[in-house]
N, C-alpha and C positions, 0 to 999 in steps of 0.2 A: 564814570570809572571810580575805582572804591582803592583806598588806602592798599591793599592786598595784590589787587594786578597791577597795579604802579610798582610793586616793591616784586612781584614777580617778574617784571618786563624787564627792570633795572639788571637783576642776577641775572638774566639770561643773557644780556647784552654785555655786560663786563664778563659772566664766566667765558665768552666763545672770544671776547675780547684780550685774556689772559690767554686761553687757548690757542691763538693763532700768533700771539708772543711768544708763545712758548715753542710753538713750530718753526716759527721763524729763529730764533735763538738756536736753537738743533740744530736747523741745516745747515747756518751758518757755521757752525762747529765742526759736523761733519766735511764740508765744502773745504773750510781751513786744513784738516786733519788730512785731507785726503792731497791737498795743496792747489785746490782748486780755486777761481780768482770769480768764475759765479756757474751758473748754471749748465754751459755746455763747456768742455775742452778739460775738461779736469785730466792732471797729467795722468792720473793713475788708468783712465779709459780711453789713453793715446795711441796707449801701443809703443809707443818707445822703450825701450828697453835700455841697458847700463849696460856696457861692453864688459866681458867676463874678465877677471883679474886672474891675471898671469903668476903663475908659478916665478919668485923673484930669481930663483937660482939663474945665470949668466946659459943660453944655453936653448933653454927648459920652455915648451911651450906649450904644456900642458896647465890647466885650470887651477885656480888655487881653489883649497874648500877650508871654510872657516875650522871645523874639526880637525884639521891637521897646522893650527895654526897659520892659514892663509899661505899654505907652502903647497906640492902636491903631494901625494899621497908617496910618490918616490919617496920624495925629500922629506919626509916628513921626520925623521932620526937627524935632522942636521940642527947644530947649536943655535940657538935663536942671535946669539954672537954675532954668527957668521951671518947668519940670514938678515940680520941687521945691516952688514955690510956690501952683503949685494945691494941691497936695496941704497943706501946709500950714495952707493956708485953708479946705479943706475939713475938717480935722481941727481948726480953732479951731470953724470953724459947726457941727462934731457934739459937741465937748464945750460948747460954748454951750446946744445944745438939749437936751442928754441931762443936767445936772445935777439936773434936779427927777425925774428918769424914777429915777436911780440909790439916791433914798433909799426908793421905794415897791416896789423891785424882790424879788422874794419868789423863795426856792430851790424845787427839788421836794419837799420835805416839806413846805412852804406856811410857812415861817419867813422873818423877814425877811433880807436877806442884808446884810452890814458893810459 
């Protein structure tokens, strides 16, 4: 062997050696971005979905859409004031109800949760 295929064997084996760091660094990236923890169950390809958010108005059960400032398209002329206040009251009457829920509430291992 001669000076020249020792130094070409070397490049080939560090370049695929950076290259496969470099793949690995990616996916890892993507994997995180997408909130994935490794290779299968990544939440984004669950299929779970986020329960649609409601029109705050008292009443009102139609969808909010963010272009109407998360109100529905009805409500959408009402003072963010007000709409500050429903929601307000609606978040005193869910922590009103849900105090006695939160100490019987159990994790998935079936332990109690803090």
């Amino acid at each position: 062997m001669n000076i020249r295929s020792l130094i070409e064997d070397f490049t080939n084996q560090l370049s695929s050696l950076v290259e496969q760091d470099a793949i690995d660094r990616a996916r890892a990236v993507v994997e995180s971005a997408l909130g994935g923890h490794g290779r299968r169950g990544t939440k984004l390809l669950s299929g779970a979905r986020r329960p649609k958010q409601l029109c705050p108005v008292p009443g009102c059960k139609n969808p909010a859409a963010p272009v109407f400032g998360m109100v529905c398209a009805k409500h959408k002329d009402i003072s963010k004031a007000q709409i500050a206040k429903y929601r307000d009251a609606r978040r005193a009457k869910k922590a009103k109800g849900t105090t006695k829920k939160r100490a019987t509430r159990t994790t998935r291992a079936g332990k109690a949760a803090a």
